[in-house]
PyMOL Python script that loads the backbone (N, CA, C, O; Angstrom):
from pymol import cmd

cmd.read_pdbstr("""\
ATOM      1  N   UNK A   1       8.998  24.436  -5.799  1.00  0.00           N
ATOM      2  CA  UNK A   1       8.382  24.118  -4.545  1.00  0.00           C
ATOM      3  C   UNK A   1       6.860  24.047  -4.701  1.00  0.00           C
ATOM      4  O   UNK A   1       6.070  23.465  -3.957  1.00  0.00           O
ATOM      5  N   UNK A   2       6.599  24.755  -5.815  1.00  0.00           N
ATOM      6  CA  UNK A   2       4.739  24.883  -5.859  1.00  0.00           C
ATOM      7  C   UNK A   2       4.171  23.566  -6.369  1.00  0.00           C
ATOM      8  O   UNK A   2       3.048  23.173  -6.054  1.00  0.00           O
ATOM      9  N   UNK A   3       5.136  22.791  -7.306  1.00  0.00           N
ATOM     10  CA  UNK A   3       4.797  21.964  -7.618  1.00  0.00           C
ATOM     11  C   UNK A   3       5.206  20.431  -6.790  1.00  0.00           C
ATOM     12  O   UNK A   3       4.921  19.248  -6.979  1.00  0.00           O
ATOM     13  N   UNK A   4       5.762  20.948  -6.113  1.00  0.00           N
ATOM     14  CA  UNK A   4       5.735  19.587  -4.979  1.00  0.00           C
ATOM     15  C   UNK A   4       4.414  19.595  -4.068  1.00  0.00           C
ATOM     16  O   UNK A   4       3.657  18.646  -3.868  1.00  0.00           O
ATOM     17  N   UNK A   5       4.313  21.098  -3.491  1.00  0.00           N
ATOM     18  CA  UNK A   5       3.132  21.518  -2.573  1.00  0.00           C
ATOM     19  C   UNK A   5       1.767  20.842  -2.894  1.00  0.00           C
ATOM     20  O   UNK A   5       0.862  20.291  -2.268  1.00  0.00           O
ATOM     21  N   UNK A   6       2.172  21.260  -4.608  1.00  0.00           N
ATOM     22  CA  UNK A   6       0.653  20.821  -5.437  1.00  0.00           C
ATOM     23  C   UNK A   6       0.369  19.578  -5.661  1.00  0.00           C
ATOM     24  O   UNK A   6      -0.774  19.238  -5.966  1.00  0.00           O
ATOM     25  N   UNK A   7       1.409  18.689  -5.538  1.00  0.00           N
ATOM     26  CA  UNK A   7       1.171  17.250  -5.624  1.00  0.00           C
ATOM     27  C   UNK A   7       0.716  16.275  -4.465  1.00  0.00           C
ATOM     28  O   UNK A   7       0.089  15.226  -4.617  1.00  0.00           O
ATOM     29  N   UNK A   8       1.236  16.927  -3.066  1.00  0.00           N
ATOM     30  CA  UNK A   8       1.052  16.689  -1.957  1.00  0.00           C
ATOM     31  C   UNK A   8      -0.989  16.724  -1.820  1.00  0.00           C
ATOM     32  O   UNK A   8      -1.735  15.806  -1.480  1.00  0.00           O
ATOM     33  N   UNK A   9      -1.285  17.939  -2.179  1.00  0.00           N
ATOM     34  CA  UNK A   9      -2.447  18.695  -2.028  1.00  0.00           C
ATOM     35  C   UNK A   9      -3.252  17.716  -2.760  1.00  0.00           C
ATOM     36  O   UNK A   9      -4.217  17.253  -2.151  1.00  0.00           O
ATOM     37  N   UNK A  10      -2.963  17.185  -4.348  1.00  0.00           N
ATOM     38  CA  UNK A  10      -4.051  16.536  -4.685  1.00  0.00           C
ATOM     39  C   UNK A  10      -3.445  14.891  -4.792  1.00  0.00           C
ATOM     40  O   UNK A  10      -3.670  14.194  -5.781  1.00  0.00           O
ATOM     41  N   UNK A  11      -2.532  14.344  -3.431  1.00  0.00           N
ATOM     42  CA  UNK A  11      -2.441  13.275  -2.948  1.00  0.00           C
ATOM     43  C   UNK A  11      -1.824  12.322  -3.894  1.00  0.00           C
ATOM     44  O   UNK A  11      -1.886  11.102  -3.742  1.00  0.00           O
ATOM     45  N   UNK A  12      -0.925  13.214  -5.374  1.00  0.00           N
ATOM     46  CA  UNK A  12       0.144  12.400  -6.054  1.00  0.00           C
ATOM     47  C   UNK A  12       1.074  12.247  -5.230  1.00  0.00           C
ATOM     48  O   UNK A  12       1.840  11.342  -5.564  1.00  0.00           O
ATOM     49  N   UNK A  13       1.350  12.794  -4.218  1.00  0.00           N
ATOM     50  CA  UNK A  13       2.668  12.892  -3.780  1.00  0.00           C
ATOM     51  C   UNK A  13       2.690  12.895  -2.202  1.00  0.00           C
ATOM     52  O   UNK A  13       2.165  13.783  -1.529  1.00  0.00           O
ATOM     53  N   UNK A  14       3.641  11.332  -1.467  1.00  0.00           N
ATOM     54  CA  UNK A  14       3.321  11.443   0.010  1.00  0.00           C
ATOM     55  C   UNK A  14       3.967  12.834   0.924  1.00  0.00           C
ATOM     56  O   UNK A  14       4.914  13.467   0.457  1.00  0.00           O
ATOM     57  N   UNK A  15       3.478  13.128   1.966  1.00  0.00           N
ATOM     58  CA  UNK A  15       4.251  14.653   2.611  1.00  0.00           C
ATOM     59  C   UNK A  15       5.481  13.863   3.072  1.00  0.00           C
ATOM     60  O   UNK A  15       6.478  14.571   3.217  1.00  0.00           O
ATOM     61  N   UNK A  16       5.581  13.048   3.236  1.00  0.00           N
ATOM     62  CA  UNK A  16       7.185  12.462   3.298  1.00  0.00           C
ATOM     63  C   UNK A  16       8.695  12.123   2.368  1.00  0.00           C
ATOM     64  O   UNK A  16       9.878  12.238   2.686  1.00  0.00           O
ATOM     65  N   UNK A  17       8.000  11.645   1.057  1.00  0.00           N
ATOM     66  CA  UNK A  17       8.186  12.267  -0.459  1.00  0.00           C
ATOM     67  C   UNK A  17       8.613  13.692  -0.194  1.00  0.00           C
ATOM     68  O   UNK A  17       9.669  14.053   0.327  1.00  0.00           O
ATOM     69  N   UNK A  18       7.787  14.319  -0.564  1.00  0.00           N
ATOM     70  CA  UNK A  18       7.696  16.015  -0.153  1.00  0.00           C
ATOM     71  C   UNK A  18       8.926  16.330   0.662  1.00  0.00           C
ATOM     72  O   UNK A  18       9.987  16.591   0.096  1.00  0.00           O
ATOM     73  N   UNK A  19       8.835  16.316   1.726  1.00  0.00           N
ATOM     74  CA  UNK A  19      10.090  16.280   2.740  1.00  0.00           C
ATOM     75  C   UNK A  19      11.389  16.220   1.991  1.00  0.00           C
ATOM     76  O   UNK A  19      12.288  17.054   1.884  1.00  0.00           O
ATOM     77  N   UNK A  20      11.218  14.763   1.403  1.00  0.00           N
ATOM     78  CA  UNK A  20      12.740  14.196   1.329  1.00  0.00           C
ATOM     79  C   UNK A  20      12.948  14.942   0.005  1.00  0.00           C
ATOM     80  O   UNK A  20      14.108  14.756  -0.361  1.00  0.00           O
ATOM     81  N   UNK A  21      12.147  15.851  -1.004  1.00  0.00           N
ATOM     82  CA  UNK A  21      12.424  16.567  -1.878  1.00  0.00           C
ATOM     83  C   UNK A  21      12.989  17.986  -1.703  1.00  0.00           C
ATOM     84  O   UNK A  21      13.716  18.755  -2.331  1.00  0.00           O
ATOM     85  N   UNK A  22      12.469  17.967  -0.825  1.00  0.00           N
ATOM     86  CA  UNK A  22      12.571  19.602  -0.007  1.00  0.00           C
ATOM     87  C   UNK A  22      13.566  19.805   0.637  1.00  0.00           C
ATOM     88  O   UNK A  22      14.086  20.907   0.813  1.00  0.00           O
ATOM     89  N   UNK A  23      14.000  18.585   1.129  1.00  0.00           N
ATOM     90  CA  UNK A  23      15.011  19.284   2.116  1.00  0.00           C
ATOM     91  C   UNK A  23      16.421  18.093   1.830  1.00  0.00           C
ATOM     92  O   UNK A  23      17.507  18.226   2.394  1.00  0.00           O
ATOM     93  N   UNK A  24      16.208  17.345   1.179  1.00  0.00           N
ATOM     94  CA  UNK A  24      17.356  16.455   1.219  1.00  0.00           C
ATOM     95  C   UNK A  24      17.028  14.566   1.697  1.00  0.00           C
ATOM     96  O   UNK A  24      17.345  13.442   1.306  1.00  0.00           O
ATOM     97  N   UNK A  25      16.584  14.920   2.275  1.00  0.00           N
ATOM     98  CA  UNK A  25      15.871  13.686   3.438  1.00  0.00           C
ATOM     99  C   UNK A  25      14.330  13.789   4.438  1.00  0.00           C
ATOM    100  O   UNK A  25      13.842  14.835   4.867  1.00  0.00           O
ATOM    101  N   UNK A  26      13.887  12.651   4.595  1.00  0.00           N
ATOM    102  CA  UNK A  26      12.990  12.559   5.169  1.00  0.00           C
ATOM    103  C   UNK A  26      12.907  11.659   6.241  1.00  0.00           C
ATOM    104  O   UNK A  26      13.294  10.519   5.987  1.00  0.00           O
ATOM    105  N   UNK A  27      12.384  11.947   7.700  1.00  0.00           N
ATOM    106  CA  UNK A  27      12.657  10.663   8.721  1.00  0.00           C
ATOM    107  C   UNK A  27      11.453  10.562   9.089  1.00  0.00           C
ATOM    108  O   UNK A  27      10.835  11.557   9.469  1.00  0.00           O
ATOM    109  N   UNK A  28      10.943   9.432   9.048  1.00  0.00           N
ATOM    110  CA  UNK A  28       9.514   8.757   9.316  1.00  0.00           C
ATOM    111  C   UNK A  28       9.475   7.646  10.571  1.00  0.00           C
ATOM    112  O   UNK A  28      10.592   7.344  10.994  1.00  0.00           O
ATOM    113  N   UNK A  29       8.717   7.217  11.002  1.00  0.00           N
ATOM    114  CA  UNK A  29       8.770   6.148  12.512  1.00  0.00           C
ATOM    115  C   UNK A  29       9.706   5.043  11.608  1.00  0.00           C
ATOM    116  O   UNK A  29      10.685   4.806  12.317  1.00  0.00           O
ATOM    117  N   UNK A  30       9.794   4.405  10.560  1.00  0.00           N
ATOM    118  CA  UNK A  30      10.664   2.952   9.869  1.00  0.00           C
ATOM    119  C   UNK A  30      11.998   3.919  10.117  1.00  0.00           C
ATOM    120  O   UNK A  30      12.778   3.348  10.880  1.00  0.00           O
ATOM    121  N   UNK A  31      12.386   4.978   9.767  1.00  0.00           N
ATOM    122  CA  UNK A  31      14.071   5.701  10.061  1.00  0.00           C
ATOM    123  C   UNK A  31      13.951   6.689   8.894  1.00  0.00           C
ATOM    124  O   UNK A  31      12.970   7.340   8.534  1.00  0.00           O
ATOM    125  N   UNK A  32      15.135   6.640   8.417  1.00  0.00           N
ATOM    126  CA  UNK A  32      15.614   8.115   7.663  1.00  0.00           C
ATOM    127  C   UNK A  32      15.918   7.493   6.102  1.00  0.00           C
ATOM    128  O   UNK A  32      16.653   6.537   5.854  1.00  0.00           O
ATOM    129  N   UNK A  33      15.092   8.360   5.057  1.00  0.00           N
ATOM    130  CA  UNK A  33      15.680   8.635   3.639  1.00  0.00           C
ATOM    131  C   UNK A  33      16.966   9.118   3.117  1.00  0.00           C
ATOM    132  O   UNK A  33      17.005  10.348   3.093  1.00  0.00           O
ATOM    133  N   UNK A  34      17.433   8.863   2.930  1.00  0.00           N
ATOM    134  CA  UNK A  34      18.294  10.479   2.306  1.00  0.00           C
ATOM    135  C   UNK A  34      18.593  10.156   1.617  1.00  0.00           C
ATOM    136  O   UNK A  34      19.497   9.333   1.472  1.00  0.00           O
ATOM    137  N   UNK A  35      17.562  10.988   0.412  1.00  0.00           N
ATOM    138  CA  UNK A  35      17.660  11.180  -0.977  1.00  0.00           C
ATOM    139  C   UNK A  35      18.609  11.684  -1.557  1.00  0.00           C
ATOM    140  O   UNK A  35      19.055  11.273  -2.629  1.00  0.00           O
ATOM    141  N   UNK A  36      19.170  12.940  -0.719  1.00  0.00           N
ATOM    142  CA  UNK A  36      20.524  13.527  -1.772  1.00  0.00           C
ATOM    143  C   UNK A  36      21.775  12.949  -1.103  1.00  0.00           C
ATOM    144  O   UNK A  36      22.888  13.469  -1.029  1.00  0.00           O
ATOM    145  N   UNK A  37      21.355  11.749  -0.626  1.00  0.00           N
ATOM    146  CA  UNK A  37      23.015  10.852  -0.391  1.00  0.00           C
ATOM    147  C   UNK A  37      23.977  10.765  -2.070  1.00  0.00           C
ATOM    148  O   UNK A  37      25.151  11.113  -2.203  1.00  0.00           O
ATOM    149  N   UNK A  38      23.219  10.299  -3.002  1.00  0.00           N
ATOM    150  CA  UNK A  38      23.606  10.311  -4.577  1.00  0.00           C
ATOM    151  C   UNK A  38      24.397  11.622  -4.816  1.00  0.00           C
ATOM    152  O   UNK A  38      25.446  11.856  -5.416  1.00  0.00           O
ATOM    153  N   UNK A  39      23.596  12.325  -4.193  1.00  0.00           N
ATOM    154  CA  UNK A  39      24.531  13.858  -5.366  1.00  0.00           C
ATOM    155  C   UNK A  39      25.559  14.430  -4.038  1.00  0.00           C
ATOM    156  O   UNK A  39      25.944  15.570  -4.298  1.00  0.00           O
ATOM    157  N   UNK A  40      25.955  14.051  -3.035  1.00  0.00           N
ATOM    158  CA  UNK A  40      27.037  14.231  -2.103  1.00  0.00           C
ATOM    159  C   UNK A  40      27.993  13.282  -2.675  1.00  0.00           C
ATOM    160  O   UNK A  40      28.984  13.621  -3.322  1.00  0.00           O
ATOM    161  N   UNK A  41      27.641  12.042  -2.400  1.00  0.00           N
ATOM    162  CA  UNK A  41      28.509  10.826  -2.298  1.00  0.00           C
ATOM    163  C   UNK A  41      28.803  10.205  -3.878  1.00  0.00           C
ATOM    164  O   UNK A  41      29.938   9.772  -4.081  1.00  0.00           O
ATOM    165  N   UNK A  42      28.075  10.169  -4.693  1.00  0.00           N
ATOM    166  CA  UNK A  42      27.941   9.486  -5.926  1.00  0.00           C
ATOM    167  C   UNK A  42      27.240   8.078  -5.414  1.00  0.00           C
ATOM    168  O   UNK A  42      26.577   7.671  -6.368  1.00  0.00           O
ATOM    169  N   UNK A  43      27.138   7.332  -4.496  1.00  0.00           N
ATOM    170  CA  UNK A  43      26.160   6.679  -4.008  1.00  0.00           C
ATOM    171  C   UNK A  43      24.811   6.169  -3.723  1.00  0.00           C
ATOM    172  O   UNK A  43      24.587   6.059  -2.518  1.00  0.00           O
ATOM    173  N   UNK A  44      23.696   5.772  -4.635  1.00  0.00           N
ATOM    174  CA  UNK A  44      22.254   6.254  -4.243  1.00  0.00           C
ATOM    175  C   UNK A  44      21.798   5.609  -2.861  1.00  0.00           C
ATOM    176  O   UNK A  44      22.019   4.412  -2.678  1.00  0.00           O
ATOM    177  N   UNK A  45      21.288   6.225  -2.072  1.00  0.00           N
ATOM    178  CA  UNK A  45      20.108   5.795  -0.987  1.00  0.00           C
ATOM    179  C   UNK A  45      19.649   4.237  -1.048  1.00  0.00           C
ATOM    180  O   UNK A  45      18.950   3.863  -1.990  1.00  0.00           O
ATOM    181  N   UNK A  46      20.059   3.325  -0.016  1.00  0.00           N
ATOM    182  CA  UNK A  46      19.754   1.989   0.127  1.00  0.00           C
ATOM    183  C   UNK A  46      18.524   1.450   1.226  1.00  0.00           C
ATOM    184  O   UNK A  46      18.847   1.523   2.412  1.00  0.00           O
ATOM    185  N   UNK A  47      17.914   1.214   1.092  1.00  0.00           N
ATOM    186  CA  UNK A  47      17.416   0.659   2.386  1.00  0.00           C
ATOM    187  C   UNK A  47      17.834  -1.001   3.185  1.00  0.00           C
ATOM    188  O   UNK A  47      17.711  -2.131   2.713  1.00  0.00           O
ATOM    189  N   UNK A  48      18.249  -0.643   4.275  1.00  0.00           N
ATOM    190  CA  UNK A  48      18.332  -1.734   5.083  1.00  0.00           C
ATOM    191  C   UNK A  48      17.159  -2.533   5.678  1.00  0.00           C
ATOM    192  O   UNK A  48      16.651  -2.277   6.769  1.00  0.00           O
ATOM    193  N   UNK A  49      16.775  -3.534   4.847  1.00  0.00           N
ATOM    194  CA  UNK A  49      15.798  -3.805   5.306  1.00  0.00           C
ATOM    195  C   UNK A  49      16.014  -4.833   6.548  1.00  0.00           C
ATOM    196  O   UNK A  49      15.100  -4.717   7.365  1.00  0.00           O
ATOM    197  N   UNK A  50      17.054  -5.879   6.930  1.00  0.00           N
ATOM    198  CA  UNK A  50      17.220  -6.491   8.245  1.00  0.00           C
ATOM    199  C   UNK A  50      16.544  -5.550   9.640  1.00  0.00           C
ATOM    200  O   UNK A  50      16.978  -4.476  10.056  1.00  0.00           O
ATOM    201  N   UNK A  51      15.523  -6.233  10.102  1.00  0.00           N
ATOM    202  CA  UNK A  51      15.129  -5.751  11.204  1.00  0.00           C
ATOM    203  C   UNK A  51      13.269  -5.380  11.089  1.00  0.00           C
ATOM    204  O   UNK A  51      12.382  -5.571  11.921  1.00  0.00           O
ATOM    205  N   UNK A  52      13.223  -4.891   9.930  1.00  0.00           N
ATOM    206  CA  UNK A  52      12.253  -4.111   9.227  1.00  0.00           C
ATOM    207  C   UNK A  52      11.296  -4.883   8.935  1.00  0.00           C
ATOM    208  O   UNK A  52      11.628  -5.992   8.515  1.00  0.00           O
ATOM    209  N   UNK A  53       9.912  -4.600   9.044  1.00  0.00           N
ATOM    210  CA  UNK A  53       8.487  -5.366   8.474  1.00  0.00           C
ATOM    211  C   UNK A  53       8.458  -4.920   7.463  1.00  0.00           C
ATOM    212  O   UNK A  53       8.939  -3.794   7.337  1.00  0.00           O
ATOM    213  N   UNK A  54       7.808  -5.687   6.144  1.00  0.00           N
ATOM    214  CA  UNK A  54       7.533  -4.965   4.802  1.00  0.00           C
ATOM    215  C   UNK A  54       7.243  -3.915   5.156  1.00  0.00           C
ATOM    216  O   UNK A  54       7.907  -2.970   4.730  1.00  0.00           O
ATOM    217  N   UNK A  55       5.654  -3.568   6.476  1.00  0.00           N
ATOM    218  CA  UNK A  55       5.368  -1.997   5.699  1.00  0.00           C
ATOM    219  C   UNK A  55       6.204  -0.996   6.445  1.00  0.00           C
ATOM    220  O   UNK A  55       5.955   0.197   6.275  1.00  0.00           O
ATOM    221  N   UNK A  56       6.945  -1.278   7.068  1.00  0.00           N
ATOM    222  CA  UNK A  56       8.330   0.036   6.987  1.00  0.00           C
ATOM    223  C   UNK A  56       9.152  -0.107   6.382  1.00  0.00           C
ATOM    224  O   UNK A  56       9.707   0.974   6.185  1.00  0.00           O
ATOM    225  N   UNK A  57       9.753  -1.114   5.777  1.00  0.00           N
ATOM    226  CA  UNK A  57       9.986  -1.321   4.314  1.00  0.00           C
ATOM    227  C   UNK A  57       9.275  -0.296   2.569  1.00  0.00           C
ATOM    228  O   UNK A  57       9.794   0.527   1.815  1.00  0.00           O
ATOM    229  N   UNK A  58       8.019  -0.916   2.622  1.00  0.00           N
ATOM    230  CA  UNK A  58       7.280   0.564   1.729  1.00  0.00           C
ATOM    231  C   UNK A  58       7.168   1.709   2.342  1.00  0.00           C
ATOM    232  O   UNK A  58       7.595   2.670   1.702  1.00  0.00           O
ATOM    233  N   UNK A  59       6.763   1.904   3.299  1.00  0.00           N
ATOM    234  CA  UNK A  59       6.864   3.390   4.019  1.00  0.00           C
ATOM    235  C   UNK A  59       8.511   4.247   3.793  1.00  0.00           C
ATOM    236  O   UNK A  59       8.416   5.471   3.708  1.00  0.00           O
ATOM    237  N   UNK A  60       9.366   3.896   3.736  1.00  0.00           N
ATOM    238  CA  UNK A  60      10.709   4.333   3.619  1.00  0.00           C
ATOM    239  C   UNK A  60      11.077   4.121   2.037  1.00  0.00           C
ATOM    240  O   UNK A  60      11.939   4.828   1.515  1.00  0.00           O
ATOM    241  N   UNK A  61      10.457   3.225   1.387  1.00  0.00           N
ATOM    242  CA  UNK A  61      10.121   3.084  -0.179  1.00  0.00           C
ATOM    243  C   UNK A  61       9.530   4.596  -0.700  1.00  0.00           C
ATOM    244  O   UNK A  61       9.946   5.352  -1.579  1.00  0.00           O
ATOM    245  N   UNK A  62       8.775   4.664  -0.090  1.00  0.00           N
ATOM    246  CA  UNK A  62       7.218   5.906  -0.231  1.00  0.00           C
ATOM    247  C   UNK A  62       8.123   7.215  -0.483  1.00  0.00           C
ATOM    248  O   UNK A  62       7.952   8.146  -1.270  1.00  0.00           O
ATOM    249  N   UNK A  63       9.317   6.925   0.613  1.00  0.00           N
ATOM    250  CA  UNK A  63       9.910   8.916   0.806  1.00  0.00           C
ATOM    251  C   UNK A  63      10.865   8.784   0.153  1.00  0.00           C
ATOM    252  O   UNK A  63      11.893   9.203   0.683  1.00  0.00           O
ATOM    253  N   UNK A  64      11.003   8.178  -1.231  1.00  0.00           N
ATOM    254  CA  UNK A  64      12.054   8.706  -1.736  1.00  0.00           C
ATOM    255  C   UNK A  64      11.462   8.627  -3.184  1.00  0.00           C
ATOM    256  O   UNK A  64      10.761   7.823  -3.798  1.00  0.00           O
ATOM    257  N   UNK A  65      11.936   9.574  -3.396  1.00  0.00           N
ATOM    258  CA  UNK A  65      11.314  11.324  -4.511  1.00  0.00           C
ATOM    259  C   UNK A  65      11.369  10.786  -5.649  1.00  0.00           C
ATOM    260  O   UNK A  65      11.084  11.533  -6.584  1.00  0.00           O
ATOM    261  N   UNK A  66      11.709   9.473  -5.953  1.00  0.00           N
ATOM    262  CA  UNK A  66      11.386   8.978  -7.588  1.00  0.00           C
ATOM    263  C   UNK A  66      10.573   8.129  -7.137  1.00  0.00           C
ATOM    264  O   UNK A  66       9.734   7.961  -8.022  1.00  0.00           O
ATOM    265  N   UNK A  67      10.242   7.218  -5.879  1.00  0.00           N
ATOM    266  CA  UNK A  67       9.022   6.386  -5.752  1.00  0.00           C
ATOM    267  C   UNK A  67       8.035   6.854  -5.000  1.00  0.00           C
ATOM    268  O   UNK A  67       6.957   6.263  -4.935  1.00  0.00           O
ATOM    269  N   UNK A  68       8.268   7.899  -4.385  1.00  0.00           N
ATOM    270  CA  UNK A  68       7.481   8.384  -3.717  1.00  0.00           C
ATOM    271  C   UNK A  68       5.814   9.033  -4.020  1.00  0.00           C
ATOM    272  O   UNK A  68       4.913   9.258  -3.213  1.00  0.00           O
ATOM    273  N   UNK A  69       5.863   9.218  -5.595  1.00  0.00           N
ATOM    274  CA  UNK A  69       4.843   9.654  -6.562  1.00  0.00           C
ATOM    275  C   UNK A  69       3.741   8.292  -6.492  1.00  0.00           C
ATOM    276  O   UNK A  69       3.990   7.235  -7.072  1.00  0.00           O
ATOM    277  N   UNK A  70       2.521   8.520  -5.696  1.00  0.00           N
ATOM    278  CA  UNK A  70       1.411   7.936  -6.135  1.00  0.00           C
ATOM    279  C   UNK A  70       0.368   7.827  -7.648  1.00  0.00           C
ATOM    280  O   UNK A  70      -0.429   8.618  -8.153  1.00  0.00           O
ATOM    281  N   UNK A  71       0.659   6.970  -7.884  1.00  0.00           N
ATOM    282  CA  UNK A  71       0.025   7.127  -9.278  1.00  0.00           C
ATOM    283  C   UNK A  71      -1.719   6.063  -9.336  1.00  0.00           C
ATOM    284  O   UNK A  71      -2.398   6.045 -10.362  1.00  0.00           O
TER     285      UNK A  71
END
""", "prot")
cmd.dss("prot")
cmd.show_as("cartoon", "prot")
cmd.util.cbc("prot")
cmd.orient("prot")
């Protein structure tokens, strides 16, 4: 957890990222992550983008915990 905290802190890492590491999922104004859909379901996390502008498109890109890392 310290090292998620710590990534957040020096802005590798979005607090929504963070979230969806922490707790499973993350829900932002574009809708909901859920990162540990994969390790329930064997399934990974899709985004639907019909409906969606690119940037809630990347914003929902952003919170999930392997893209979520700013580099």
């Amino acid at each position: 957890m310290r090292d998620i905290l710590q990534a957040v802190a020096a802005g590798e890492l979005s607090p929504e990222a963070a979230e969806a590491q922490l707790s499973g999922y993350a829900t932002v104004d574009a809708g909901r992550f859920d990162a540990a859909r994969q390790q329930r379901s064997g399934v990974p996390e899709a985004i639907l983008a019909t409906g969606k502008t690119p940037a809630e498109i990347v914003t929902l890109a952003e919170t999930s915990p392997t893209t979520g890392q700013r580099r």
